[in-house]
C-alpha positions in Angstrom: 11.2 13.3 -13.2 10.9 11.7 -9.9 11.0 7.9 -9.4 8.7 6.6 -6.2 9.6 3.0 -4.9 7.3 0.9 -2.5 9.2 -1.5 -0.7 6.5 -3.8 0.0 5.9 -7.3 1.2 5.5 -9.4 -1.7 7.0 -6.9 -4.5 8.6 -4.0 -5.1 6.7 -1.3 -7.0 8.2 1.6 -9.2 6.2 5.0 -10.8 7.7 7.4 -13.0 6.1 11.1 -11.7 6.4 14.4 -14.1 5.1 16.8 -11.6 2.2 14.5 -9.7 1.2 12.9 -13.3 2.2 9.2 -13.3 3.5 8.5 -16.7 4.9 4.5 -15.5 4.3 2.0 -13.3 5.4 -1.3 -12.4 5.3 -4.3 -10.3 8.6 -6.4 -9.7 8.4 -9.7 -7.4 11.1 -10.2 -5.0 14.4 -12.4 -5.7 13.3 -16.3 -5.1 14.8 -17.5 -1.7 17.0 -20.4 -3.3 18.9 -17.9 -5.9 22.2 -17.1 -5.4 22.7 -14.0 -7.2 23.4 -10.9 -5.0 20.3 -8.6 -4.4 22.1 -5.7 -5.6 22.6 -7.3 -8.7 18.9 -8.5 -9.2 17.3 -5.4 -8.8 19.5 -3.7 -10.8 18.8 -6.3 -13.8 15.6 -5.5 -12.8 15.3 -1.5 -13.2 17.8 -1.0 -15.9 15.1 -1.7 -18.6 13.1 0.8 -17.8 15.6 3.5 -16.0 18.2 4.2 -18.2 16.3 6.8 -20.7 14.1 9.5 -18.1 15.9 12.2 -16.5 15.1 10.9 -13.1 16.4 14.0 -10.6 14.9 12.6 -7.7 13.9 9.0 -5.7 11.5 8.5 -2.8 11.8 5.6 -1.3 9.0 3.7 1.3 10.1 0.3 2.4 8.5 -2.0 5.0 11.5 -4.4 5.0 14.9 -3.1 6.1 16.7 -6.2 4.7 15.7 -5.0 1.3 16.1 -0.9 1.2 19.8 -1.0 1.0 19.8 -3.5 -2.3 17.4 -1.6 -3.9 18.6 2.1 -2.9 22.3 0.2 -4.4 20.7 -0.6 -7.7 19.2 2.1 -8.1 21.8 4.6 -7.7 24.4 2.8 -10.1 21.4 3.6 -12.9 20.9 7.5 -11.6 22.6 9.7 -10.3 19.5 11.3 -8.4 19.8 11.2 -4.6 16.8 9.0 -2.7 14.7 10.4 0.0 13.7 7.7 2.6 10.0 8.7 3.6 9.8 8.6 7.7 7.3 10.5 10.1 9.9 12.9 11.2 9.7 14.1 7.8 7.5 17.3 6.5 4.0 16.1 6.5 0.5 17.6 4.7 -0.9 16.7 8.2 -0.6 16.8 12.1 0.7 13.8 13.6 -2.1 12.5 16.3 0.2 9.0 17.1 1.3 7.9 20.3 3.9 5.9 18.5 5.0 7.9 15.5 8.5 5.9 15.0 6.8 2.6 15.1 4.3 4.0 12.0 4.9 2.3 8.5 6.3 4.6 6.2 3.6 2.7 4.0 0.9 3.7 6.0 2.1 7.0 6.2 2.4 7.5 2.3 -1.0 6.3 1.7 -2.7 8.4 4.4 -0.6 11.4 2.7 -1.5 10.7 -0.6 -5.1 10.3 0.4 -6.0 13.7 2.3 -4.2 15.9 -0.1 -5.8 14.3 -3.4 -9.3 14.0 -0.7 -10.0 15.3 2.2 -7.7 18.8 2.4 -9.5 21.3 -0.1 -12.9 20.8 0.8 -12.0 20.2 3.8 -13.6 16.7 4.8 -12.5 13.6 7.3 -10.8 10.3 4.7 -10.6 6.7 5.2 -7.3 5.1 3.2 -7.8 1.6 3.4 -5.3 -0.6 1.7 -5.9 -4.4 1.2 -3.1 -6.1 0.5 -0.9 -8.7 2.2 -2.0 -6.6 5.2 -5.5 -4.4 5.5 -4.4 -1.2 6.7 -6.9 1.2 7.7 -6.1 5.3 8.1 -8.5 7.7 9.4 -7.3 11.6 8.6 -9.9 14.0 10.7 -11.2 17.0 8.6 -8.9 19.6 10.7 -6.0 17.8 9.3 -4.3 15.6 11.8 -3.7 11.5 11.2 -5.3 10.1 13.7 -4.1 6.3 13.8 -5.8 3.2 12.3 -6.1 -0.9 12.1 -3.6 -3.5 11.0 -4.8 -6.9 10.2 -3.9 -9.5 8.1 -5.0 -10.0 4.1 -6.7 -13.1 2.4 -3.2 -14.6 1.6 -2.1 -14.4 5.4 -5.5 -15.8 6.5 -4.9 -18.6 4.0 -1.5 -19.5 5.1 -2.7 -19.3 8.8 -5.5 -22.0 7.9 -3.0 -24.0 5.8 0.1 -24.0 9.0 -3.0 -24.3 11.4 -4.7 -26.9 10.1 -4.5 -30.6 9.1 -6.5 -31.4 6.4 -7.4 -28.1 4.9 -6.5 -27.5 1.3 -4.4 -24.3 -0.3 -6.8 -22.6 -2.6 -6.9 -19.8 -5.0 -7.7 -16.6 -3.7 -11.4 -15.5 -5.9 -14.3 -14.8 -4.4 -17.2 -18.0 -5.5 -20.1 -17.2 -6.9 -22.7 -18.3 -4.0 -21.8 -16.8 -0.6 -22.6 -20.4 1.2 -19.9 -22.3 0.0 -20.8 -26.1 -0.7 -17.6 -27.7 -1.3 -14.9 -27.2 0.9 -12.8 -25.3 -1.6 -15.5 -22.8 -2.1 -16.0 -22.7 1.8 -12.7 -21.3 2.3 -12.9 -19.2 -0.7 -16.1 -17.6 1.2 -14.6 -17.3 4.1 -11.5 -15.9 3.4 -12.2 -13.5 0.4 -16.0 -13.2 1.3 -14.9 -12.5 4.8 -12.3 -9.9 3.5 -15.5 -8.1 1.7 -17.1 -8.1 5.4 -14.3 -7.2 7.9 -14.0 -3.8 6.0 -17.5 -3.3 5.4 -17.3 -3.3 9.6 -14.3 -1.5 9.8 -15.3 1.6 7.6 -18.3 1.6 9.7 -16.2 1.4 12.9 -13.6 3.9 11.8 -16.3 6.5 10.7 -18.2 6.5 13.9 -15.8 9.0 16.2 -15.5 11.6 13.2 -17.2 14.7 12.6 -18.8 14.4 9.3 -18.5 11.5 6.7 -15.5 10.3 5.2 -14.4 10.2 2.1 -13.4 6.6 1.5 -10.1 5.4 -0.3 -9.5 1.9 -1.5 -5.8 0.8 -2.9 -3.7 -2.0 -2.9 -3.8 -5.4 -4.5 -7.1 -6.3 -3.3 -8.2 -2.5 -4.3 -10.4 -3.6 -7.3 -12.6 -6.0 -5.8 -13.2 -3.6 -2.3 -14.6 -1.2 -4.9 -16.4 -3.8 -6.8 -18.4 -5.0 -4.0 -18.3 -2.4 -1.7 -19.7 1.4 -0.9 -20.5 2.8 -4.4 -19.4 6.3 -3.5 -15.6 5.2 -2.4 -12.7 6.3 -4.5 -9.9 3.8 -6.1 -6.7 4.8 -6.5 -4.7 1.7 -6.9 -1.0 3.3 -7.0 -2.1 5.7 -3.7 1.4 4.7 -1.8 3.5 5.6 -5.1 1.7 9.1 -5.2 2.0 9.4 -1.3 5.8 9.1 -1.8 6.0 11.2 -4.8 4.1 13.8 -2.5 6.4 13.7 0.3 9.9 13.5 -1.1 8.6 16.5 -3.1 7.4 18.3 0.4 11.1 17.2 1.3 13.5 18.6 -1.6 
């Protein structure tokens, strides 16, 4: 079996893989700031529940926060013995690299653009979006004739939020749910409009935006946390495939072995 970790932001996530099927997945939040137990020591707590029975003989690993890598890859090689394969663009790839910048690139973003022109856009063969909302809204564009093109970074509704709440004087923290009436007529619901409303519109416009200097028409990927209500509200036609970073690092430490 091969265990796939996503280092992300606001959680690390873990999928069990026998050959590309994902028989487990899990979400784990990250260690509150004010504990005092070592990292190595929560994230092994953490795993051992679930990591002590499969016959894990291999880890991929994506992490968007150095800090944390080392903790984790500790914990999790006191439960296996299987060695961990760091995804990075110098890597194998299913795809050309067309990046001015490829060791800036988030192994992240790389994973979910993998993931999404192999499972896609490679067989037919056909241009794919990836975009993936969560505490950032990453978009990928992968052209039809197999290079990785680039893409957009902005922030997510819980960035925006915190933005409005360090930025502002009187505005209130709200939950993040989209109201029921687009014109928001309380200030609550205002800033649930604008915020998750105004996530709904930024990538309406920036599918448009991406799609305009490609050949054909894209396939269109939605994953990450804010996955479900992109493909709820948005183009009918567009795949979801919440765990797309898990299978994009199941897909490249396998390319790797």
């Amino acid at each position: 079996m091969l265990l796939a970790l996503d280092l992300g932001n606001s959680a690390v996530k873990a999928g069990l893989f026998e050959g590309d099927t994902l028989t487990w997945q899990a979400s784990f939040p990250t260690p509150d700031s004010s504990s005092t137990e070592p990292e190595d020591a929560h994230w092994h707590d953490a795993f051992a529940p679930h990591l002590h029975d499969p016959q894990i003989d291999r880890v991929g690993l994506v992490s968007v926060l150095p800090a944390r890598t080392d903790p984790v890859t500790n914990a999790v090689q006191s439960l296996t013995d299987a060695p961990v394969t760091p995804i990075h663009p110098g890597m194998e790839l299913p795809f050309v690299l067309d990046y001015d910048t490829p060791d800036t690139l988030g192994v992240d973003r790389l994973a979910a653009a993998a993931a999404g022109w192999v499972r896609h856009g490679q067989d037919v063969p056909r241009s794919v979006l990836v975009v993936d909302a969560g505490t950032a809204v990453n978009g990928e564009v992968i052209h039809r004739d197999g290079r990785y093109l680039g893409g957009t970074i902005g922030p997510g509704p819980a960035l925006s939020r915190e933005a409005l709440r360090r930025g502002t004087a009187q505005l209130p923290e709200i939950p993040l749910t989209l109201p029921d009436h687009p014109v928001g007529q309380s200030t609550r619901t205002a800033l649930q409009s604008g915020i998750v409303g105004g996530l709904l519109d930024s990538v309406r416009g920036l599918t448009d935006r991406l799609a305009q200097p490609l050949p054909d028409s894209p396939r269109l990927i939605f994953t990450g946390g804010w996955s479900t209500l992109l493909a709820r509200h948005l183009d009918a036609e567009a795949r979801h495939a919440p765990h797309l970073v898990l299978r994009g690092t199941r897909l490249l430490t396998s390319m790797n072995r």
